[in-house]
N, C-alpha and C positions, 0 to 999 in steps of 0.2 A: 418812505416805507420803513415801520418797524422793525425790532430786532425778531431775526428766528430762533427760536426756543427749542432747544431737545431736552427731554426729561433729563430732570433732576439741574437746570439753568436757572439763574436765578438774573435778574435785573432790574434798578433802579427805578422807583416812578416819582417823575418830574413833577406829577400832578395829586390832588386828593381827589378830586373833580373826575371817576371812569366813566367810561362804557366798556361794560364786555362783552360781547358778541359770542354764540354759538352756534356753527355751522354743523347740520347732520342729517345722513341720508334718509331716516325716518323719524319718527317724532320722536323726542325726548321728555325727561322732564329734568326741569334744572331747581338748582336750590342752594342757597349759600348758610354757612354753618358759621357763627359766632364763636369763636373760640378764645380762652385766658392764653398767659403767656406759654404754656404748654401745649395749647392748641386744643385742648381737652372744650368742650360743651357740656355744659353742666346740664341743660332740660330744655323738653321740644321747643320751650317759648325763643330761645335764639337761634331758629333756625327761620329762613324767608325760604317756602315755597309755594308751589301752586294753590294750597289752600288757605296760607297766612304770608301773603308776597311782600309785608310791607313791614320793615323795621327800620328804629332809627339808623339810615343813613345806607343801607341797602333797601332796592325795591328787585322785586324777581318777574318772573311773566306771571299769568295768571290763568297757562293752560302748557298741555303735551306739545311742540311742535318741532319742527326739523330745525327752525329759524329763531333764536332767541335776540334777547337785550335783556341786560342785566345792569341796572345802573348802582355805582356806589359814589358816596360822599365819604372820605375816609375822614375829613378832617369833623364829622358830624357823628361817628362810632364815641361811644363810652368811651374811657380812658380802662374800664376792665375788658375791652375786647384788646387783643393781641391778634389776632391771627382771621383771617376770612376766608374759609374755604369754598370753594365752588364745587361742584358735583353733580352730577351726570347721570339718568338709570332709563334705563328701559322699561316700557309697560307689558308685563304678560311673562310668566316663567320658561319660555320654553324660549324666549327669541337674549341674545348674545351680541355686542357689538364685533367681535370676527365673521360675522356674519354680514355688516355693513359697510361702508367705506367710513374711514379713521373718519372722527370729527374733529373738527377744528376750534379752535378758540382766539379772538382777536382782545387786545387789549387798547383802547384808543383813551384820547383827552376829552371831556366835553366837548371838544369843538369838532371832534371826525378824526384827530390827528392820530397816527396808528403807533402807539407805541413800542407791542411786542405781539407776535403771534407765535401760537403752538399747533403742530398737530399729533394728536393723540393716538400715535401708531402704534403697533406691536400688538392690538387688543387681540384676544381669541374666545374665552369663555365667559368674560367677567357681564354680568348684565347693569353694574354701579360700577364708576368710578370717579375718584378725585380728579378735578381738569387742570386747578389750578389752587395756589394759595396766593393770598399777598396779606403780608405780616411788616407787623413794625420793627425798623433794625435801626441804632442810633438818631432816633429824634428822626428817622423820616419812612417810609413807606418802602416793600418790594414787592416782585412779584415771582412766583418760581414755580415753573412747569412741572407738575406730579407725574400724570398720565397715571396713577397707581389703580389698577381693576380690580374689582369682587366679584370672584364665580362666585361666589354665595350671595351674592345680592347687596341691596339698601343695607338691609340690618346689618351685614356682617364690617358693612362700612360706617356705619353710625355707632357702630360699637367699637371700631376701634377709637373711635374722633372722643370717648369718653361718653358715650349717653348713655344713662340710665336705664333709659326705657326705650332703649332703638328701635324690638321691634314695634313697639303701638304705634310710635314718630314714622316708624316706617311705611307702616299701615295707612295712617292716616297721609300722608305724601300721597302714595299709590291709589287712594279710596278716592280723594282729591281727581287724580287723570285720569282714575275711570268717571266717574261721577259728572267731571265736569264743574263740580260746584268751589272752582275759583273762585275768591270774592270778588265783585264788582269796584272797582278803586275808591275812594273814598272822597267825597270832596278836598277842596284842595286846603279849605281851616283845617278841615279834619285829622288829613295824615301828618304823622311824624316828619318832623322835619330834614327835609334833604338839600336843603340849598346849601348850608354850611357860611364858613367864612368868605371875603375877600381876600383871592391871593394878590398879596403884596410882593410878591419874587419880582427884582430888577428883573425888565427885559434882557439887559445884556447878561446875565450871570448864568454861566452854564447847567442848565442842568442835571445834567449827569454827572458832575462833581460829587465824588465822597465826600463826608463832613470829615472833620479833624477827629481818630479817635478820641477817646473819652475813659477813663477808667470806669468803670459802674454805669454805664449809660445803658441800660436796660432796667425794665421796671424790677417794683421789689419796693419790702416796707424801710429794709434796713442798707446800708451801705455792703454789710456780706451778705444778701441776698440777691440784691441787684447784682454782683459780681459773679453770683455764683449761675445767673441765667444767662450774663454775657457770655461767661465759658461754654454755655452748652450750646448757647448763639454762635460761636465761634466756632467750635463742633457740629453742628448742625451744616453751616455754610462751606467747611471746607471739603462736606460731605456729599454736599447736593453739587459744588465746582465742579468735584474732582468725577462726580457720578455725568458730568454734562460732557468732561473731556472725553471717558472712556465711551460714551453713548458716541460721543460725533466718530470717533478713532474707527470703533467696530463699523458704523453707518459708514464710512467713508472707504472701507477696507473693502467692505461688502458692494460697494457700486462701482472701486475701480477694477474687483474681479469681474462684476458682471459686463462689464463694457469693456474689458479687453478681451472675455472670452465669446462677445457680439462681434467684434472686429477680427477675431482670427479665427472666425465662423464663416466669414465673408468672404469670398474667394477673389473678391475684386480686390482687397482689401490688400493680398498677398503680391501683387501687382503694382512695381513702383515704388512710390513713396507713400501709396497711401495706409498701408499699416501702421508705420513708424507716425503718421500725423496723427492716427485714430489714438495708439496707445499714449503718445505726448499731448493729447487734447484729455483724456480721460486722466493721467498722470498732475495734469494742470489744475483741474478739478479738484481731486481729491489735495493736490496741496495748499490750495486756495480754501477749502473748508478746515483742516488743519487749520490751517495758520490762523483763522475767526479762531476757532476753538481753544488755539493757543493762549493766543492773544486775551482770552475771555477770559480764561484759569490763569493769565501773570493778573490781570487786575484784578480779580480776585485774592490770588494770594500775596499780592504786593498790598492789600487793604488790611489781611487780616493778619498777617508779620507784623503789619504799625500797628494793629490793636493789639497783639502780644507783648510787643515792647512798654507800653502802657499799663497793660493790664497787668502782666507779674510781679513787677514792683510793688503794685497796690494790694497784694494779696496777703488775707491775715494769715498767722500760722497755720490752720486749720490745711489750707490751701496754698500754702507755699513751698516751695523748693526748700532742700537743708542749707542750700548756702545762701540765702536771701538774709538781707540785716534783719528783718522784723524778728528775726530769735534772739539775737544780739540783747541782752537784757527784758529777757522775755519773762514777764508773769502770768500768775496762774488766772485765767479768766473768771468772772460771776456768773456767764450762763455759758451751756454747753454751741458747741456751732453745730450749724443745721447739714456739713459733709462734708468730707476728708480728702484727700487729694491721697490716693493709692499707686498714683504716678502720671504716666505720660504716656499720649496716642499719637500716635504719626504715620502718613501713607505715603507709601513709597512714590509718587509725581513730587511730593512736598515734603522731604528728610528734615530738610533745616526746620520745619515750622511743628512746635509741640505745644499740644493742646492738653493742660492738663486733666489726668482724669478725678474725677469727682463723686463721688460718691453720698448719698443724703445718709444721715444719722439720727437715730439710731441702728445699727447695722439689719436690714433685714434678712439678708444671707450671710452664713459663714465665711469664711476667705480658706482657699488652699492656695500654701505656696507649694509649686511643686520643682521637688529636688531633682525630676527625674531628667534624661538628656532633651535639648530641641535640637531643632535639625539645624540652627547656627549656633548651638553651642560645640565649643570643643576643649571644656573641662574636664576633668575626669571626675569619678562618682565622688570624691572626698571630698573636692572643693566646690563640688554643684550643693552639696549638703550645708558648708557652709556658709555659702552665698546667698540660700535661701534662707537659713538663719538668721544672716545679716538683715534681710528684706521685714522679715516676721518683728527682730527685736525694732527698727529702726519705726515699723507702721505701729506697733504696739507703744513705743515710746513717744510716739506724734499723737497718739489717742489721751493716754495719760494727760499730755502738758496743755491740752487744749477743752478736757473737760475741767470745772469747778473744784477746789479740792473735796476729797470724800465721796465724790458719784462715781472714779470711775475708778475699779480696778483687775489689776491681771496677776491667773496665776497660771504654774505652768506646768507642765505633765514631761517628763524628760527620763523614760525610763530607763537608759544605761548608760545616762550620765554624759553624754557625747555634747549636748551643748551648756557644756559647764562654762567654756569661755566667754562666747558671745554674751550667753545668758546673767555671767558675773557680774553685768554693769549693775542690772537689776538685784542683784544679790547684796552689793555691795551698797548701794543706794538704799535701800531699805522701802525699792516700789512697790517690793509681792506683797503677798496676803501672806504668804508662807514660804516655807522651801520648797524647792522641785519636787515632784515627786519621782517618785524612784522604784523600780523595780513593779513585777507585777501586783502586789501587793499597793503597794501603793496607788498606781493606774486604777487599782478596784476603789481606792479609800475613795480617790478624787472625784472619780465620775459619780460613787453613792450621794457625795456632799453635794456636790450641786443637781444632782436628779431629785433630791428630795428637794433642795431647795427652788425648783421649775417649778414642782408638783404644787406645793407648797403656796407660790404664787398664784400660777392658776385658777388655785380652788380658790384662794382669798379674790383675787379679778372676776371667776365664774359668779361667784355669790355677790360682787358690787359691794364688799366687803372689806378692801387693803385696807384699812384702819385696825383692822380685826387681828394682822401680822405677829406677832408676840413679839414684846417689849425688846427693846434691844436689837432689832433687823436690821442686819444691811440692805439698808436698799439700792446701794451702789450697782450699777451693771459691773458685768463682771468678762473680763475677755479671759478664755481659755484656752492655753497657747499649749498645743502637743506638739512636742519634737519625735522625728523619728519614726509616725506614725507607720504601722503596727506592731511595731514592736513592745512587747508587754500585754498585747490585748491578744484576750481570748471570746471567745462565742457573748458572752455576757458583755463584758469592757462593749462589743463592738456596739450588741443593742443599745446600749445606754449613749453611746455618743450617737448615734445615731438618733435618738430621742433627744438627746440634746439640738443635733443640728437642727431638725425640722421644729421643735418647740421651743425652746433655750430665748431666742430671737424676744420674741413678744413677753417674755418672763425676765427678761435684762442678761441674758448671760448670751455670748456670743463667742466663736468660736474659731480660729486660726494655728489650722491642719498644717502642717510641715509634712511633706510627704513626698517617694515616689510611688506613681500607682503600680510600676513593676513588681514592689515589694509585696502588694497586697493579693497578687495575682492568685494566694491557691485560694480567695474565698471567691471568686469567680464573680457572677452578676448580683451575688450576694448585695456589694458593697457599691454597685453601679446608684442605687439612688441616692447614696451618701455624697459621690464625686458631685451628679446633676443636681444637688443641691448648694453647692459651693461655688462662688468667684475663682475661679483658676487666674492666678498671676505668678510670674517667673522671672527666678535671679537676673534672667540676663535675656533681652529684647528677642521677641517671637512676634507671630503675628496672627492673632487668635482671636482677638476681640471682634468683634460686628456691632456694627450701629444699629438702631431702630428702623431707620427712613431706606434706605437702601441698600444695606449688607455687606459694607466692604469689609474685608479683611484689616482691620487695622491692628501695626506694631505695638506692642504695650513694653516700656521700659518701667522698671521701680522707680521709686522716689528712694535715692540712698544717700545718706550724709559724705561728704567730700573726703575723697581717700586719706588718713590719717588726721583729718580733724577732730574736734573735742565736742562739735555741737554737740549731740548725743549726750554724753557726760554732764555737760554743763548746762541740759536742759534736764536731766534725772535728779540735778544737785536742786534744782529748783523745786522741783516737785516732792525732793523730798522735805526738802526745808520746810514748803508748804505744809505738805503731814505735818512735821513735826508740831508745827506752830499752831495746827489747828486744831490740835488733842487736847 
């Protein structure tokens, strides 16, 4: 017997060679979804269902039925498929799988052997859902229990997988199980090939063995691109673990209430010994499932601790810690990197284990740091002001030394002079564009220059025209660092950064808020889509971040240079030597 799966499990497959099986109380339709290493579906042609059941290396049914088979060849997918999703819908708008009993899903070998099953509980409204994925992870194959539902349907689930045109794909799916008009199979020259290679796996070699991590072992054209989807491989996995532990914990929590309070229901129960056997038999249970689920989340995070160890070392500046050697004689790179490392996520099952966070470039949202209190801080307001200071200059000085010289620069907005310290290093380095600016008068200078210069772009990008830019443009992006945030700004100041945040992005000017929202409090909901517009990150670890795939709460710590070291300094010396040399 296979392994049991609870949403958000993920486990090993031994084989390329499936069958997947779907079990359900009325008819379904099933369908699997080709996805890149994001999981994204670019267009209907990679998707296998009832009305086109047959792609390289998946085959699907070729009708609605309670009773499925879904066969794949994984080692016979493109090397641009990453990800194979399975999924689930109902035919007819009015009918809901909480209306059914859960469906099930088996995953076996070609030969019958049962590798892993899921059951797809919890459903209530959704009439689509995801059943299953299995994706490529280090050179071998997984598979991971979703169960994720759509009251809104097919489309609203083909739209998030990335399809263009969900709903027509959707359409046509559903036109298909009404219709009936499955194609007939294709002779056997005819179809795509499913047989695949010969596995050559020694009999004796176990396999559910992890591989040896690997630095960059995830696809990508470049050695920092591959790296940079292992980290979110990495994020991704200790997300769906830690989502399996807390699913079995609650599951488990929930059946030893309901069968102790069946046993002291019982009146016989209260008689003897046989209470105390009922609640130590149900006690037994729930520790017995525990300890799988334990068990499940150490090898998991005992896999992905040795892919940390691995992987950090090999990370370019873009993406590394301040105290890693790769700064140690660090030069100014020829092309910009494709995302920034703004710091580190950690869930409390797993403290010791941080995943760095990553960010793609060029910035499409603002950054706030915010100055104001969390609920495990216990600074007081002058030193939370300058902590987030530290955070601002320390992300702004890692943006500098990692773009090209001349693309990237930062100026700063500092209207009563409060971070003249931190901000000195830049002063003294000669990294600005200019001096702080200062005072209201100035806050109005700064935000005119670059609003004209968004404006500016724009029209030259709207017309298909940047050639057209007038002689002499910087075209450098440009980061605009306000301290202090709103102090100095009046009703005008606030519009224009506000047009800055939401346009600034696409025109190269990007923009990092120093702020508490306390301070801003008498413009009221005014200023509320400025905040929903900005990355919120903080001096000092809170736990505010959510993933995509499941929602957890995760801790964000900064990326900040090692308390009284030089790095900082001695990467502003570089860049500005750079300037200088490049004038």
């Amino acid at each position: 017997m296979g392994a049991e799966l609870v949403r958000g499990q993920n486990h090993p497959l031994p084989r390329t060679r499936l069958e997947i099986l779907i079990s359900a109380e009325v008819p379904v339709l099933v369908a699997a979804a080709l996805g890149d290493e994001g999981g994204r579906v670019h267009d209907g042609h990679r998707i296998a269902h009832s009305g086109a059941p047959v792609l390289p290396g998946i085959e699907v049914p070729r009708a609605a039925a309670a009773e499925h088979r879904l066969s794949a060849d994984l080692g016979a997918l493109s090397e641009a498929v990453h990800r194979v999703t399975v999924l689930l819908a109902l035919r007819g708008p009015a009918v809901r799988f909480g209306a059914t009993a859960a469906p099930r899903a088996t995953v076996t070998d070609a030969g019958g052997t049962e590798i892993v099953r899921f059951t797809l509980a919890g459903l209530d409204t959704e009439s689509a859902v995801v059943a299953l994925e299995l994706y490529r992870r280090q050179g071998g194959w997984k598979v991971r229990a979703v169960g994720q539902g759509y009251a809104e349907g097919l489309t609203a689930l083909l739209t998030d997988l990335g399809l263009p045109d969900a709903h027509d794909v959707a359409e046509a799916i559903h036109e298909a199980g009404r219709s009936g008009a499955a194609r007939t199979a294709a002779p056997a020259e005819d179809r795509p090939p499913t047989g695949g290679p010969v596995d050559y796996t020694h009999p004796g070699r176990q396999a559910s063995r992890q591989p040896q991590p690997v630095a960059g072992d995830a696809a990508g054209w470049s050695m920092e691109e591959r790296l940079y989807n292992q980290v979110w491989g990495m994020f991704e996995d200790l997300a769906r673990s830690t989502a399996a532990l807390r699913s079995a914990a609650d599951f488990a929590a929930a059946r030893l209430d309901r069968e102790l309070d069946e046993a002291l229901a019982d009146p016989r129960a209260r008689i003897g010994g046989a209470g105390d056997t009922a609640r130590q038999a149900a006690q037994a249970k729930h520790d017995e499932l525990m300890g799988r689920a334990r068990a499940a989340h150490d090898r998991d995070l005992a896999q992905l601790t040795a892919e940390a160890e691995v992987v950090e070392p090999a990370l370019p500046p873009a993406y590394a810690r301040w105290d890693s050697p790769v700064w140690q004689g660090h030069r100014m790179p020829a092309e910009p990197p494709q995302a920034v490392r703004l710091g580190d996520l950690h869930l409390p099952e797993s403290p010791s284990l941080r995943i760095p966070m990553l960010v793609r470039l060029p910035l499409e949202r603002g950054l706030w740091v915010d100055s104001g209190a969390t609920p495990a801080d216990f600074n007081d307001s002058a030193e939370r002001r300058r902590l987030a200071l530290e955070v601002a200059v320390a992300l702004a000085v890692r943006l500098l030394a990692v773009h090209p010289v001349g693309e990237f620069s930062v100026e700063v907005i500092d209207p009563a002079g409060t971070g003249a310290g931190p901000l000195g290093a830049f002063t003294r380095s000669g990294a600005l564009t200019g001096p702080p600016a200062r005072g209201a008068a100035g806050v109005t200078q700064a935000l005119e220059s670059l609003t004209r210069r968004v404006d500016l772009v724009r029209m030259a990008m709207g017309g298909g025209a940047t050639e057209a830019l007038p002689d002499g443009f910087d075209s450098a992006r440009r980061l605009l660092i306000v301290n202090d945030f709103p102090q100095g700004f009046d009703d005008r100041a606030l519009t224009r950064l506000r047009f800055l945040a939401d346009e600034g992005p696409a025109a190269g000017v990007h923009l990092l808020l120093i702020a508490d929202r306390a301070d801003a409090g008498e413009y009221g909901p005014l200023l509320d889509p400025l905040w929903r517009s900005l990355t919120r990150l903080t001096p000092s670890p809170d736990d505010h971040f959510a993933d995509p795939w499941v929602g957890h709460a995760w801790t964000f710590e900064p990326s900040l240079p090692p308390h009284g070291g030089t790095v900082v300094q001695q990467v502003l010396g570089v860049v500005s030597a750079a300037r200088i040399k490049g004038k």
